[in-house]
C-alpha positions as CSV (number, residue, x, y, z in Angstrom):
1,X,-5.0,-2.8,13.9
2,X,-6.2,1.0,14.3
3,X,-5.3,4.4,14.6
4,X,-4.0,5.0,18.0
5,X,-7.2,6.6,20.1
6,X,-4.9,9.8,21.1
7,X,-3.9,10.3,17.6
8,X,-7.6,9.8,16.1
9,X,-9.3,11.9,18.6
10,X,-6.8,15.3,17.4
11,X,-7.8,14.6,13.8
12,X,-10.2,17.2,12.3
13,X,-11.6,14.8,8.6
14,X,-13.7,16.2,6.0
15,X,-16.8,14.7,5.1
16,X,-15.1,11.7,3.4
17,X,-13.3,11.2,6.6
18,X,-10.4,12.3,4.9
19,X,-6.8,14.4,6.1
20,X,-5.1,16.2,3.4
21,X,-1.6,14.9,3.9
22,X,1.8,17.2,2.4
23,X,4.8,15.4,1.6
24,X,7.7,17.0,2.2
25,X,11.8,16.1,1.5
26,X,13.4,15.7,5.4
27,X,16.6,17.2,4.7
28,X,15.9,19.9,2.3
29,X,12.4,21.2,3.2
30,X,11.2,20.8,-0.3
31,X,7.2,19.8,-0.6
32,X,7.0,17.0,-2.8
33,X,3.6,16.0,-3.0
34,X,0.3,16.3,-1.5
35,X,-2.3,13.1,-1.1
36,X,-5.1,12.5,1.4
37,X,-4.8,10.1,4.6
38,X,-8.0,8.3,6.1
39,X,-7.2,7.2,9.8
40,X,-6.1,3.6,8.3
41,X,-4.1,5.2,5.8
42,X,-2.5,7.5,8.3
43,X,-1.8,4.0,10.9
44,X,-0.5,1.9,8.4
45,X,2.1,5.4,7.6
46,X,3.1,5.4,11.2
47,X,3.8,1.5,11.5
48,X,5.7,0.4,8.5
49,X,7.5,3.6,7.8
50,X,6.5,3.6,4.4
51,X,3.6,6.0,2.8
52,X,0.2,5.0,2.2
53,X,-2.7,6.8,0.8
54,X,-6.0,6.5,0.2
55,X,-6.9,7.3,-3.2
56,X,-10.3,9.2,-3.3
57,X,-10.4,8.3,-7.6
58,X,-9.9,4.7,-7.3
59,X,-11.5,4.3,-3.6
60,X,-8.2,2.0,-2.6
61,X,-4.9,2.0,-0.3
62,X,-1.8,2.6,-2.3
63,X,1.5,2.7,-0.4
64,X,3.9,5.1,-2.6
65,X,6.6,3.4,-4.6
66,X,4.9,0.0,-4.6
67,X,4.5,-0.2,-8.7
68,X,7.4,2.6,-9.4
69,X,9.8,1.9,-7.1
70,X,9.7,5.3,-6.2
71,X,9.2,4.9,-2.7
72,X,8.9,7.3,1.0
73,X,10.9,6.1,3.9
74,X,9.1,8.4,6.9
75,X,11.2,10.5,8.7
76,X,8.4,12.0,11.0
77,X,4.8,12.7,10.6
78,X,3.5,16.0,12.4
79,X,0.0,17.1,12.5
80,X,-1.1,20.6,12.3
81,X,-2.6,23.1,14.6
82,X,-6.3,22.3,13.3
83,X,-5.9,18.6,12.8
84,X,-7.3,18.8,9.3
85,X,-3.8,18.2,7.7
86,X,-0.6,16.4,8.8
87,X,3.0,16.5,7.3
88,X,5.1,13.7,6.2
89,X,8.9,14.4,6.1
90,X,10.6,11.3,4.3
91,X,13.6,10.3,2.3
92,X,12.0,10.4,-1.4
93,X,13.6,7.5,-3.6
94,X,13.4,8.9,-7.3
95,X,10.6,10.7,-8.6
96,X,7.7,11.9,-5.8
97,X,5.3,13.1,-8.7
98,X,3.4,10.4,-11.2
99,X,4.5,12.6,-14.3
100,X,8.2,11.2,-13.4
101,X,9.1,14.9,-12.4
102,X,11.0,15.0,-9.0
103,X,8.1,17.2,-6.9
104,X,4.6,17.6,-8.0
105,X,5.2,21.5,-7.9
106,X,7.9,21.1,-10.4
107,X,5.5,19.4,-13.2
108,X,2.5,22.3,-12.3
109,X,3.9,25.2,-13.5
110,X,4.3,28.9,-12.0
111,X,1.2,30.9,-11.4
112,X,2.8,34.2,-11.1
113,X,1.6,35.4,-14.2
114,X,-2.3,35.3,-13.4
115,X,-1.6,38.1,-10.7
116,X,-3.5,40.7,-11.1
């Protein structure tokens, strides 16, 4: 199976053939994480409801929530006005972020104080 034609065609990949892809909470608006997409990534995504990445570190599919249990049910998936980016609203089971924190955001800190 692949990426539906209409669907690959609005898709605007960097050289790696990569989308970055946000994860955010459906009913709260909160982002949770942020991972990258190839086209089979982004299929498998919109045909089993759950998330998968592609994982540019270990050069492999991982489907969020496979090994933790913490998995994303997909709400919607919309793509952005360039195509370079699409956004994954889901129902987050436990913790989004591999640190165990609840959002990715919450274990990076605040970089208010490096204003200048």
């Amino acid at each position: 199976m692949t990426l539906d034609p209409t669907v690959a065609s609005r898709l605007k990949r960097d050289a790696a053939g990569l989308v970055a892809a946000v994860v955010q909470q459906h009913d709260t608006g909160e982002v949770l994480m942020v991972g990258w997409m190839d086209d089979e990534a982004l299929h498998r995504t919109l045909t089993t409801g759950r998330v998968t990445f592609w994982s540019r570190s270990r050069q492999e599919y991982w489907r969020k929530g496979d090994t933790s249990g913490h998995v994303q049910h997909v709400h919607s998936v919309q793509l952005d006005c360039d195509g370079d980016a699409v956004l994954v609203k889901v129902e987050q089971v436990g913790a989004a972020c591999h640190t165990g924190a609840h959002s990715c955001f919450d274990a990076g800190g605040d970089l208010a104080a490096v204003r200048g």
